[in-house]
C-alpha positions in Angstrom: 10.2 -13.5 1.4 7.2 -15.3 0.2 6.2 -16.2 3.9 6.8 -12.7 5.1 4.7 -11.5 1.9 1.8 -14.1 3.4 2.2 -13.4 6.8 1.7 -9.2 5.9 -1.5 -10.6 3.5 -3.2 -12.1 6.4 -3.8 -8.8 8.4 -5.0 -7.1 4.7 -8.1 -5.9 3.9 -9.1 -9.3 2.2 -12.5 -10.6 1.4 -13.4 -14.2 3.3 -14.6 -17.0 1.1 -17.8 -16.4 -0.8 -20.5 -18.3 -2.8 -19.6 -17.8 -6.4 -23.4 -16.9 -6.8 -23.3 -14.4 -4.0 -23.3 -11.4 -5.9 -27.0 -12.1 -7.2 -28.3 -13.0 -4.2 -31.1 -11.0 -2.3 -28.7 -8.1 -0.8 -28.9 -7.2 3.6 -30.9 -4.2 4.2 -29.4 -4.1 7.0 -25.5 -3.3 5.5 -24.4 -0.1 5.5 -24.3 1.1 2.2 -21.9 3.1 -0.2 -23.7 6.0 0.4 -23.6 5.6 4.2 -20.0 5.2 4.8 -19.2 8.2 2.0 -21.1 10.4 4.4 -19.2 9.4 7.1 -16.4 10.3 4.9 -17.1 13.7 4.4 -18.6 14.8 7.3 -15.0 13.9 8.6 -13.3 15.8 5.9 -15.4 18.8 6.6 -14.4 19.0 9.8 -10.7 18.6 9.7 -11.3 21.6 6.5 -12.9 23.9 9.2 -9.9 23.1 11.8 -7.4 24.2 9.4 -9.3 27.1 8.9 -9.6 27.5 13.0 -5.9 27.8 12.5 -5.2 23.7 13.0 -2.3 21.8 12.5 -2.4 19.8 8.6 -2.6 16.0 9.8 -0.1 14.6 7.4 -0.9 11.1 8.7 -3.4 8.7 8.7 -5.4 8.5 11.8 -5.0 5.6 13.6 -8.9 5.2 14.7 -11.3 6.3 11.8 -14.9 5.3 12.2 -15.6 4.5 8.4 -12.8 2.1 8.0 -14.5 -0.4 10.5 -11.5 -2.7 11.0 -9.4 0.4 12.0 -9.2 -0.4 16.0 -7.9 -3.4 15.3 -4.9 -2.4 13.6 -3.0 -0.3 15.8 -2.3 -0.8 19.8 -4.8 0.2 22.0 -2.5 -0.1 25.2 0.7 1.6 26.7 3.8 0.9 24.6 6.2 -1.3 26.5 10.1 -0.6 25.8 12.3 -2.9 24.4 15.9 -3.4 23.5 16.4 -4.5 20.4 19.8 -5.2 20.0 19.1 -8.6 20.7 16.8 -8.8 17.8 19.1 -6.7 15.7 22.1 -9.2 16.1 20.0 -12.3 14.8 17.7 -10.7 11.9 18.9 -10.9 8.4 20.7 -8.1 6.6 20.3 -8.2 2.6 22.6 -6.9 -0.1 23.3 -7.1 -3.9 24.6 -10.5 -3.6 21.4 -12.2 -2.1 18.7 -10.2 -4.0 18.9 -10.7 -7.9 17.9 -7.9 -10.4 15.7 -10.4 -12.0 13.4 -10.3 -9.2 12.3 -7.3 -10.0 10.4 -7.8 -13.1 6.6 -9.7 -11.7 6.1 -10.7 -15.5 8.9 -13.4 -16.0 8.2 -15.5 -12.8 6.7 -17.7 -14.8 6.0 -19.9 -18.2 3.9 -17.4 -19.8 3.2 -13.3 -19.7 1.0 -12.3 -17.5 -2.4 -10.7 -18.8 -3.2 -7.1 -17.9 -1.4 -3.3 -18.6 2.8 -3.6 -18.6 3.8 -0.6 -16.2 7.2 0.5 -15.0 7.1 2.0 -11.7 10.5 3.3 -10.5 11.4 6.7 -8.2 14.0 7.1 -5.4 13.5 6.3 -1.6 14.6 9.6 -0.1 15.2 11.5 3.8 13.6 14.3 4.8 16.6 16.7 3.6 16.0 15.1 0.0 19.5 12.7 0.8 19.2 9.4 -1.2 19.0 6.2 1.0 20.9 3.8 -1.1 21.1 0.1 -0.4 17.4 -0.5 1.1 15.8 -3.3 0.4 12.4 -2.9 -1.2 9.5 -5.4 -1.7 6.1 -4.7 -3.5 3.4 -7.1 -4.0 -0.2 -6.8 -5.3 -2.9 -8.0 -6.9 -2.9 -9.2 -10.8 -4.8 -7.1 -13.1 -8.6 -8.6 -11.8 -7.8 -7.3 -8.6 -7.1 -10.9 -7.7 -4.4 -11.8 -5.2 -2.8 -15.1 -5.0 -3.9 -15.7 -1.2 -6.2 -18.5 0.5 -8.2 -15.2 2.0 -8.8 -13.9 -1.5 -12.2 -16.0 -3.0 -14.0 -13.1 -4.9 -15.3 -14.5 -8.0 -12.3 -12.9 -10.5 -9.8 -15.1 -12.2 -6.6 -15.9 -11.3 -3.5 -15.7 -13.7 -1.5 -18.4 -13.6 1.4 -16.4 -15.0 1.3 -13.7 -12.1 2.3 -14.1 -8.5 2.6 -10.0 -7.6 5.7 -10.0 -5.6 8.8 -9.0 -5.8 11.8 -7.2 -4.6 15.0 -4.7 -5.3 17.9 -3.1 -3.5 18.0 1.0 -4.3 21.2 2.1 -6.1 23.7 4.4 -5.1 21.4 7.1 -6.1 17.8 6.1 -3.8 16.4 4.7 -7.3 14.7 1.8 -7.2 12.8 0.0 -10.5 10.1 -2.4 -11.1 8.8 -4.1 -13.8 5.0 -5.2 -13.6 1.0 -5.6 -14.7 -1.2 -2.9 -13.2 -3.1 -4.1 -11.0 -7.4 -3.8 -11.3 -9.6 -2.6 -8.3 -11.0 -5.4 -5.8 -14.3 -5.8 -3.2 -13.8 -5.9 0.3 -15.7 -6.3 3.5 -15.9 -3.1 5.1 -19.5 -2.2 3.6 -22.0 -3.2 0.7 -20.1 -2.5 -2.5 -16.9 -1.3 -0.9 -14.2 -1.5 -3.6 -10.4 -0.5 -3.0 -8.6 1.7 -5.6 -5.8 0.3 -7.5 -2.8 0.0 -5.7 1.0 -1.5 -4.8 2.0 -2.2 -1.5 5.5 -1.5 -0.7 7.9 -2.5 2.2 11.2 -1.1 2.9 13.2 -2.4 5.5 16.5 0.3 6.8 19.1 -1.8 7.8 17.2 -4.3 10.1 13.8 -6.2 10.1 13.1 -4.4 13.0 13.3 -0.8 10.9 9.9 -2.1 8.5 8.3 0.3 7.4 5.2 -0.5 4.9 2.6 2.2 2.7 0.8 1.8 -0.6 1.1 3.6 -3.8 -2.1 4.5 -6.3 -2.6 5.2 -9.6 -3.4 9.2 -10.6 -7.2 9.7 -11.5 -8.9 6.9 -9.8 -12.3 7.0 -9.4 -12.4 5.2 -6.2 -10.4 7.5 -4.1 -13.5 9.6 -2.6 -14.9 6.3 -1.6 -12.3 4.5 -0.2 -11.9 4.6 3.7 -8.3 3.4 3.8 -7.4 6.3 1.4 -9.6 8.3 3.0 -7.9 8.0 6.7 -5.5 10.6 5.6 -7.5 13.4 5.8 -5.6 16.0 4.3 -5.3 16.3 0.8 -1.4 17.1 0.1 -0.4 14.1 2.0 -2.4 11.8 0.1 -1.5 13.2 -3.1 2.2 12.3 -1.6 0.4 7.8 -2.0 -0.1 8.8 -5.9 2.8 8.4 -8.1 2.2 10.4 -11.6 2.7 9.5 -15.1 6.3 9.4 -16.5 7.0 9.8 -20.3 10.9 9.4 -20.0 9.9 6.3 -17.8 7.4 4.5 -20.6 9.1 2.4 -23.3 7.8 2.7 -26.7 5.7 -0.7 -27.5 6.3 -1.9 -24.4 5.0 -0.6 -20.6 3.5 2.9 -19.6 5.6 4.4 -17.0 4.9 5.7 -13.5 7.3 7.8 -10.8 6.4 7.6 -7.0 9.3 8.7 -4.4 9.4 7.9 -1.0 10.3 9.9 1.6 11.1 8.6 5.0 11.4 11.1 7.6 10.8 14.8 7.8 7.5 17.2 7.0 7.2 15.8 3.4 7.4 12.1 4.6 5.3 9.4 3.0 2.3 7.6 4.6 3.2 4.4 6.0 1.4 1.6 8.4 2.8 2.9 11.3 0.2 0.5 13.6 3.9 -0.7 15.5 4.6 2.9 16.7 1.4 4.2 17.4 0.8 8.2 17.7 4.3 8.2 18.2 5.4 7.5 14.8 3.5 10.4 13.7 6.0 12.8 15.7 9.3 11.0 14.2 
């Protein structure tokens, strides 16, 4: 898992190395600012309001090309599909089960000697299909930054600490009900390249996985009330509202344990009109249609 975890980190939204003093250097006029990407933004969003009002179609995925997330072209194919049989593939891939992932793995903060610093949260819900059907025995991986918005990566310089008592992976296998359950720190907000001051919400990544590798399936779940979500592009390439409320998970009571972690509940949906976000770069416009 942990080479799969750094393979998947390589193509995220990462800063390079940096001076530690490059925060109070002269800054580039020449940058595109805050200001200039949130106009983008909107702009965009007014336009897909005025379609739906034109009697358009909601979009309840992200678009694949989207202007203020610069990278965006290079994270989905940009030629003709070529098909595939993948039986071959299927044959030789791993399968998991209870007896090769352990329910300790999915608690982030005893991987180590120490507790990690940062919030305690308990995020759990159940992976669901589009007719509401729980999808039991999916493997499920999260990882994420620690709670400085620091990952544990080479890419990752940005001058904020690392805790040496938090790696931010770790994995599960749903139960015969869809539920799944992790134990973890919540992670802070981070910079990133895309333009001057560009800072990404708060946020897990989860993978699931069907019954093959070749089934992967990954999308990111946020925190309710951040302040960051009308700035961020990646949020942002969803560009109508109900589907990215579907990326927030919301506060739990019955979840939180007294003295302990605050509790959050975020279900995923796989298929169907209601079906969560995901990173579909593999499928193209295609997966939108599934």
């Amino acid at each position: 898992m942990k080479e799969d975890i750094n393979a998947e980190l390589e193509s995220e939204e990462l800063v390079p190395p940096a001076e530690p003093k490059a925060a109070h250097q002269p800054l580039d006029k020449a940058i595109e600012s805050q200001a200039d990407l949130s106009a983008e933004i909107n702009a965009i969003g007014e336009a897909y309001r005025r379609a739906l009002k034109d009697g358009g179609q909601p979009e309840i995925q992200p678009r694949l090309d989207y202007p203020p997330y610069r990278s965006s072209i290079l994270r989905h194919p940009t030629k003709s599909l070529q098909h595939a049989d993948p039986e071959t593939i299927e044959l030789y891939s791993p399968a998991f089960g209870h007896q090769d992932v352990h329910a300790l793995e999915s608690d982030l903060t005893i991987q180590h000697n120490g507790e990690p610093l940062g919030e305690r949260i308990i995020v759990s819900g159940k992976v669901l299909d589009g007719d509401g059907r729980p999808v039991a025995g999916q493997l499920v991986e999260i990882w994420q930054a620690n709670s400085s918005g620091r990952y544990i990566h080479k890419r990752d310089q940005h001058p904020a600490p690392i805790d040496p008592n938090f790696t931010g992976i770790g994995r599960c296998i749903t139960g015969p009900d869809g539920s799944y359950r992790f134990t973890t720190i919540k992670p802070g907000a981070y910079p990133w390249k895309n333009h001057l001051n560009a800072w990404r919400p708060a946020h897990i990544h989860f993978s699931l996985f069907g019954t093959e590798f070749t089934q992967r399936i990954i999308t990111q779940m946020y925190f309710p009330g951040d302040q960051l979500f009308p700035l961020d592009p990646i949020y942002q390439t969803i560009v109508d509202q109900d589907a990215r409320d579907r990326l927030v998970a919301t506060y739990d009571h019955s979840i939180t344990e007294p003295e302990w972690a605050l509790g959050y509940n975020w279900d995923i949906v796989l298929t169907g009109p209601k079906r969560t976000w995901t990173e579909n770069e593999a499928l193209g416009a295609a997966g939108d249609e599934e």
